[in-house]
Structure formats: structure tokens, C-alpha cells
C-alpha positions as CSV (number, residue, x, y, z in Angstrom):
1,X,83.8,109.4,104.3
2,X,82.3,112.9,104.4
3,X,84.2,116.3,102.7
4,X,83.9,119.9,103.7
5,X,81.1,121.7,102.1
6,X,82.2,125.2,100.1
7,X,85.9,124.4,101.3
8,X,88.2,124.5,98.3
9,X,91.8,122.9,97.6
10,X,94.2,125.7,96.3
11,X,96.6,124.7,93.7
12,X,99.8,126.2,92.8
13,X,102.2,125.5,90.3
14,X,105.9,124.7,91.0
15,X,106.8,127.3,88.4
16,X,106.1,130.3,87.0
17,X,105.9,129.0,83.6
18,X,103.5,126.2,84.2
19,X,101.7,128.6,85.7
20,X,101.5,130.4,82.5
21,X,100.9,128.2,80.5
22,X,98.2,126.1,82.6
23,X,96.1,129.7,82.9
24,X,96.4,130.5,79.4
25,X,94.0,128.1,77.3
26,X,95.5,129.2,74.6
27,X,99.3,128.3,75.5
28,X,98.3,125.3,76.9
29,X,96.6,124.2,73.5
30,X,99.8,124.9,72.1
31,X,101.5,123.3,74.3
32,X,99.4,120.0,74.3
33,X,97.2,119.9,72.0
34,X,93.4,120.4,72.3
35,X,92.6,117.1,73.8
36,X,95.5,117.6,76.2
37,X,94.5,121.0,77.3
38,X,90.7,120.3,77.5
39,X,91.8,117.0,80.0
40,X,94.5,119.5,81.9
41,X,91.9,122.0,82.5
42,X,89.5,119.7,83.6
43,X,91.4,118.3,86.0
44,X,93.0,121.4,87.7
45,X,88.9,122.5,87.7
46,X,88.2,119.0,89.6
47,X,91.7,119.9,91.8
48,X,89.9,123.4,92.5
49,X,86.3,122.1,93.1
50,X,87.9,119.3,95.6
51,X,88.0,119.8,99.5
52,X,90.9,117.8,99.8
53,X,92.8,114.8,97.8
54,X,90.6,112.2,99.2
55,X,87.7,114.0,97.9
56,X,89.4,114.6,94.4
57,X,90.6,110.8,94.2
58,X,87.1,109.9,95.2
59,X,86.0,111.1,91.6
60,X,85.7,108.1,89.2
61,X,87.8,109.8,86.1
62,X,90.7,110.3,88.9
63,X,93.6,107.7,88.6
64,X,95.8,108.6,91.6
65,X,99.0,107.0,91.3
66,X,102.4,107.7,93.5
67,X,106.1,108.6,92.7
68,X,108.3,108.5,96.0
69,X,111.7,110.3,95.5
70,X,113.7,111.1,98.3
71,X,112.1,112.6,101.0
72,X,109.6,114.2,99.4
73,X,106.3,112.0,98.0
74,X,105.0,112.6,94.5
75,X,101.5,111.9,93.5
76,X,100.5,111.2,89.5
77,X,97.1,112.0,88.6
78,X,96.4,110.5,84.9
79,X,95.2,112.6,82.4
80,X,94.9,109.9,79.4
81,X,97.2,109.3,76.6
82,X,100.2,108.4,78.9
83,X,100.1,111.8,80.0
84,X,100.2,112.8,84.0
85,X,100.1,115.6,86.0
86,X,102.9,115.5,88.8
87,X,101.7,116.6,92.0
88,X,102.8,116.7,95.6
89,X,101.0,117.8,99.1
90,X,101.9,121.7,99.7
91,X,101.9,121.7,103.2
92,X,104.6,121.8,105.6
93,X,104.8,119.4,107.1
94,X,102.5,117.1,105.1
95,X,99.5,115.4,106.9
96,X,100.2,111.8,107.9
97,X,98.6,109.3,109.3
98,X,99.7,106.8,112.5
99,X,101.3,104.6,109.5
100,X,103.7,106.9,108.3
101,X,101.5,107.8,104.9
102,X,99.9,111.1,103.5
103,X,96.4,111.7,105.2
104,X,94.8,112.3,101.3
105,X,91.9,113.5,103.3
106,X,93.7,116.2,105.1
107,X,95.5,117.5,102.3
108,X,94.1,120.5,101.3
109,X,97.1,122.0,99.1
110,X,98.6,121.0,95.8
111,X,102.1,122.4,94.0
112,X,101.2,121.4,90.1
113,X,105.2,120.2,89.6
114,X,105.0,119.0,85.7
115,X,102.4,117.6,83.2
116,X,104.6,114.6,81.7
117,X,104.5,113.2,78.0
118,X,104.1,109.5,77.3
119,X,107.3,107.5,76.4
């Protein structure tokens, strides 16, 4: 498997207010916690660094998980505690492959949907 040298993912947010509050460190201490925040940051940093998904999920700290909900497929990346970050390939339309999935390794945009809680 080889990934794009100096090629980054962009990442956008599904909202405008996660988008606040994931660019301000201080609302997103207040919003979850210290721990929370230092993991969130961290991981839209590793989304940012990335070249694509494949490269991202490549990481070892990167739990990739999926939620399929209709028509559109929802990706989970674990941020410890319970807590996930709810993704989904911001491309139209996504990358697949011959067998119908998302080709991680061609996605090369993500829409931040929600950071869930545990429970």
C-alpha cells in the first residue's frame, strides 16, 4: 500500500457549530472535557495529516468502525471512553470499489457529522 506524499485530506464539519466548537480548544474543552478535547484534536490533526482514509486507518491508535443508514455510509472513528467521531466520505459520488464498498484509499474528503457520548 503506498499514500500520496504532501497530499492532505480536507475535513469539514456537517455544521457550523461543530465547526465552532472543534476549532475553538477552548469550547471544545468545555464541551468534552480536557481528555476529550486533547483525543478530538488529535484525531482531526491525524484526519488532516492523512492522504486519504486508508492512510488514516493505517495508523495504529485508529479504530475505524462503520454505521450504514440508508443510502448514505457512516464511518466511526473511536476516540476512547465510548466516545466517536461520526464521519462519512465527502465526495460525490463516493469512491467505490468493483464490490460495491468505499475505496478508503480514494477518499480524500471527510464531513465531521457528530462526536457521540458513551451510553
Amino acid at each position: 500500500m503506498s499514500f500520496g506524499v504532501g497530499v492532505m485530506m480536507e475535513v469539514g464539519f456537517a455544521s457550523l457549530q461543530m465547526a465552532k466548537t472543534c476549532s475553538s480548544p477552548a469550547q471544545t474543552r468545555r464541551q468534552w472535557g480536557s481528555v476529550g478535547a486533547r483525543k478530538i484534536r488529535l484525531r482531526l490533526d491525524q484526519m488532516i495529516a492523512a492522504s486519504s482514509l486508508a492512510e488514516l486507518v493505517s495508523l495504529p491508535q485508529v479504530r475505524l468502525g462503520r454505521l450504514v443508514t440508508g443510502a448514505d455510509e457512516r464511518f466511526v472513528l473511536d476516540l476512547g471512553g465510548g466516545r466517536q467521531m461520526v464521519v462519512f466520505a465527502d465526495e460525490d459520488p463516493a469512491p467505490r470499489r468493483h464490490d460495491g464498498t468505499i475505496d478508503l484509499g480514494r477518499v480524500e474528503r471527510l464531513l465531521v457529522v457528530e462526536i457521540t457520548e458513551p451510553g
